[in-house]
C-alpha positions in Angstrom: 125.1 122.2 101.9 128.6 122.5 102.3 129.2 120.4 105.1 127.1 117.9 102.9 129.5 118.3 99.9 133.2 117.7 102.5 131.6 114.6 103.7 130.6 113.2 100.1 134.3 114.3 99.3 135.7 112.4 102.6 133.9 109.6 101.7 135.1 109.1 98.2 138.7 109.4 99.5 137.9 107.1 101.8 137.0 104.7 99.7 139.7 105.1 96.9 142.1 104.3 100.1 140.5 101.1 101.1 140.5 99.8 97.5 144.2 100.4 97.2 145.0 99.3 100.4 143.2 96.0 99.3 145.0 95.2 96.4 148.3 96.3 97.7 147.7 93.5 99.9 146.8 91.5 97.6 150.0 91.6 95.3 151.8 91.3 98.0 150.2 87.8 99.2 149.5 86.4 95.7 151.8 88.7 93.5 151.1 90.1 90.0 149.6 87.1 88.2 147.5 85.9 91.6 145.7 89.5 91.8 145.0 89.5 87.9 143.0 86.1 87.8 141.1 87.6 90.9 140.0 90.7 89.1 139.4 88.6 86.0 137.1 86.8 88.3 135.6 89.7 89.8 135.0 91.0 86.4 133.0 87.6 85.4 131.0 87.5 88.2 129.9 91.1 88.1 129.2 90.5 84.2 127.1 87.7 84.7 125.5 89.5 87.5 124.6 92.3 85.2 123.1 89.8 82.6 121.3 88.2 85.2 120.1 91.5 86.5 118.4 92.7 82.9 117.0 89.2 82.6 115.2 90.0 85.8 114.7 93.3 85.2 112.6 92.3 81.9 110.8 89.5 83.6 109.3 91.8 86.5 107.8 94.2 83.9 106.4 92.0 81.7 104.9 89.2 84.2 104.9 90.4 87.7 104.7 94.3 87.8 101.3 95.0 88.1 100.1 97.6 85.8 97.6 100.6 86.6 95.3 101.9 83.9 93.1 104.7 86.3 92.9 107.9 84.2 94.8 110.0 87.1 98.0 107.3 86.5 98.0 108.1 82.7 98.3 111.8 83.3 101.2 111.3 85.6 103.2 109.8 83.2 102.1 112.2 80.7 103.7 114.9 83.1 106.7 112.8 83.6 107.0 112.2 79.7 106.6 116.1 79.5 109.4 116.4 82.5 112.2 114.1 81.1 111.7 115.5 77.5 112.0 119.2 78.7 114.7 118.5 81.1 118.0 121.4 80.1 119.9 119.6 82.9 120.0 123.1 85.4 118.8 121.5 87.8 120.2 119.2 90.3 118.9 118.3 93.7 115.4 119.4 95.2 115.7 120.8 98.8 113.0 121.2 101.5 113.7 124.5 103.7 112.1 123.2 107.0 111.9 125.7 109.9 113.6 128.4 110.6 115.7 126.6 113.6 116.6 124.5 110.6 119.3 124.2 107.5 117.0 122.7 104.6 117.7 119.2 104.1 118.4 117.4 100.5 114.4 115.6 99.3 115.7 114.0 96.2 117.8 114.6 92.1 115.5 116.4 89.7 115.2 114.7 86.8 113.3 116.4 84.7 110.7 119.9 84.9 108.1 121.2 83.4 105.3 124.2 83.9 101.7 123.9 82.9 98.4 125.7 83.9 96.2 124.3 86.0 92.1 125.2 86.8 91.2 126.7 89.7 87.6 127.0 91.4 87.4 129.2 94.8 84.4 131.1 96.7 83.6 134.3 95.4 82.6 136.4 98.6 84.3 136.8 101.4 83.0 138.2 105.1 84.6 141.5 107.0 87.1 139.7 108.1 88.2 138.8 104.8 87.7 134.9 105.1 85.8 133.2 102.5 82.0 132.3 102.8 80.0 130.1 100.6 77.1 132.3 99.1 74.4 130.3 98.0 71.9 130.2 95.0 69.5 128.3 94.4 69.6 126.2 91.4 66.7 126.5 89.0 66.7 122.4 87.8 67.4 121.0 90.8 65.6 123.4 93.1 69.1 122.8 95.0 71.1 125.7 97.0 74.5 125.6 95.3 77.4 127.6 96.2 78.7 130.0 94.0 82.6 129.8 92.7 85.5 132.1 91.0 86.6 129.8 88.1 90.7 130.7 87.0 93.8 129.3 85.9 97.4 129.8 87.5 100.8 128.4 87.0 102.6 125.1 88.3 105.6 124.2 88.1 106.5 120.1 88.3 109.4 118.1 88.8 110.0 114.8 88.5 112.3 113.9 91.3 114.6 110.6 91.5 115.4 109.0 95.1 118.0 106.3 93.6 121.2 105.4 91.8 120.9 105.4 88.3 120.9 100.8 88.2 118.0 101.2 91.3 116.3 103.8 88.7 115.4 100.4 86.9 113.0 99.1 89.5 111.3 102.6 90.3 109.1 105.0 89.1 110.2 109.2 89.6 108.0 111.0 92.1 106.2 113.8 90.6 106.2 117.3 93.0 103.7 119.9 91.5 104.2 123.6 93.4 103.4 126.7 92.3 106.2 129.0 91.1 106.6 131.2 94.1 107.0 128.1 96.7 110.6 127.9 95.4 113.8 129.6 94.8 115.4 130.4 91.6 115.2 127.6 89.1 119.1 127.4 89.0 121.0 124.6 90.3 119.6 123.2 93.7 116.3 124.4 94.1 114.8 125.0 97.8 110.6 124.3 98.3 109.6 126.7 101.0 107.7 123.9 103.1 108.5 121.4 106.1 107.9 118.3 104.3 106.0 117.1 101.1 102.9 115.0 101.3 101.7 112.8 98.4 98.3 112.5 97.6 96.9 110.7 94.7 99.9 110.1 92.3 101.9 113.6 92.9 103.4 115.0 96.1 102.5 118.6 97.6 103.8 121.1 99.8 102.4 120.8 103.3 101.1 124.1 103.5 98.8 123.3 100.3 97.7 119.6 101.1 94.3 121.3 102.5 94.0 123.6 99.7 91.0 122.2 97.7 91.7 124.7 95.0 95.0 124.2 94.6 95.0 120.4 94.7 91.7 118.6 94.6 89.8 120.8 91.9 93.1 120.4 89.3 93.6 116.8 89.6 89.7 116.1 89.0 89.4 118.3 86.4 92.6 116.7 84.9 90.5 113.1 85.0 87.6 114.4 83.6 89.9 115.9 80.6 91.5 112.4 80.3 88.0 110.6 80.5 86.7 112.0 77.7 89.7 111.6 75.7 89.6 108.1 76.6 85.8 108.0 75.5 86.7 109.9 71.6 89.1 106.8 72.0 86.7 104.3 71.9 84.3 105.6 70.3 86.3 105.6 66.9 87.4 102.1 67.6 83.8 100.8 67.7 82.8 103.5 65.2 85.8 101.6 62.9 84.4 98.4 63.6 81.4 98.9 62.8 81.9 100.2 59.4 84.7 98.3 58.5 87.3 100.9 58.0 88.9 98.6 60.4 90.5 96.7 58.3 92.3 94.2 60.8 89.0 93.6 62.3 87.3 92.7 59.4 90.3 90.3 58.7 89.8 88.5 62.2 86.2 88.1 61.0 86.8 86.9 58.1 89.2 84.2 59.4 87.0 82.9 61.9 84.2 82.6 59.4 86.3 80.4 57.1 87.4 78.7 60.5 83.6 77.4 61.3 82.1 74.4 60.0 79.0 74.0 58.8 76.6 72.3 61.3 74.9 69.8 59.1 78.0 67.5 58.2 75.7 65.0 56.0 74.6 67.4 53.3 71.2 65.2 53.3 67.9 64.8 55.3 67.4 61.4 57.2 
């Protein structure tokens, strides 16, 4: 961490030379009124670059950036909503430990946090060596052996983790890391996963260690959609349920306007 800190420090300084070398030169070649009208120009250029860049910027999200309606989508940026809106601004930079052969290496700038419960389903018995076994029953509908499950809650925590500077923030999405509380260090500062590496899977990243843990992972995130699904379906049930009643008033305009709009088949008003 420190050694990353002297080299960011080296090269800032390095840069702050070059620049002043550079227009040192410059007022020498040109003098004082040559090396104003270049940084006027400079200035121009990078304002009409800017412009240009918001322009384009505006145009990608409304025409070209293809947008995603699945349920598990909408919860991530519920959690990133959530992240941003709780953020205190502790927190700086997410680190990954790696081995033990290994300093921990920087993943990413925490933008935002947030900690929420999560469902849990595991196998109730376990075997003499203490590993987990799938007891069956036999279901009384379906005439099915099921397994039999522990159903719980525990706690996550969630970042929402940036990769880019804050003008490349424009053009990307935050990545969302979901751990639970005691795969990290103090929430002070940096904070350190205890993992190699973090693997993404559906829309969120995970620890390595958990990316097999069907209880920690798979079981949350569908019980999450099924949560949104139904929401979804209360949704549009009052919209039809509006419709169909006419408390929606806008809808029963649009009717209204396209029944004014149609003419009347029979133009002559007589029989031939």
């Amino acid at each position: 961490m420190q050694e990353n800190k002297e080299k960011k420090g080296k090269g800032i300084i390095l840069v702050m030379v070059i620049v002043v070398a550079v227009l040192v030169l410059l007022y020498w070649l040109l003098g004082v009124r040559g090396l104003m009208s270049i940084v006027k120009w400079l200035f121009i250029i990078f304002f009409v670059l800017a412009i240009l860049g918001v322009l384009f910027y505006f145009i990608w999200i409304f025409f070209f950036k293809k947008q995603k309606f699945d349920i598990t989508y909408v919860n991530k940026q519920k959690l990133l909503d959530a992240c941003q809106k709780g953020n205190s601004g502790m927190l700086k930079g997410l680190y990954l430990s790696g081995d033990k052969g290994h300093s921990r290496f920087f993943w990413g700038k925490i933008t935002g946090y947030c900690r929420i419960s999560v469902l849990t389903r595991s196998l109730r018995y376990t075997d003499e060596k203490g590993v987990k076994v799938p007891e069956v029953v036999i279901d009384a509908k379906t005439g099915r052996e099921e397994p039999v499950y522990d159903f719980g809650k525990e706690e996550q925590d969630v970042f929402s983790i940036s990769h880019k500077s804050f003008l490349s923030r424009l053009f990307e999405e935050p990545d969302v890391v979901r751990v639970s509380p005691v795969d990290h260090d103090e929430l002070i500062g940096d904070v350190t996963l205890f993992g190699f590496s973090l693997i993404p899977l559906s829309e969120y990243w995970f620890l390595n260690n958990d990316l097999l843990d069907v209880r920690k992972i798979d079981y949350a995130v569908l019980k999450e959609a099924e949560r949104g699904i139904m929401f979804e379906m209360l949704r549009d049930s009052k919209e039809i349920i509006d419709k169909a009643s006419g408390l929606d008033t806008g809808h029963q305009k649009r009717i209204e306007e396209r029944s004014m709009l149609e003419l009347p088949v029979n133009m002559g008003g007589g029989k031939k």
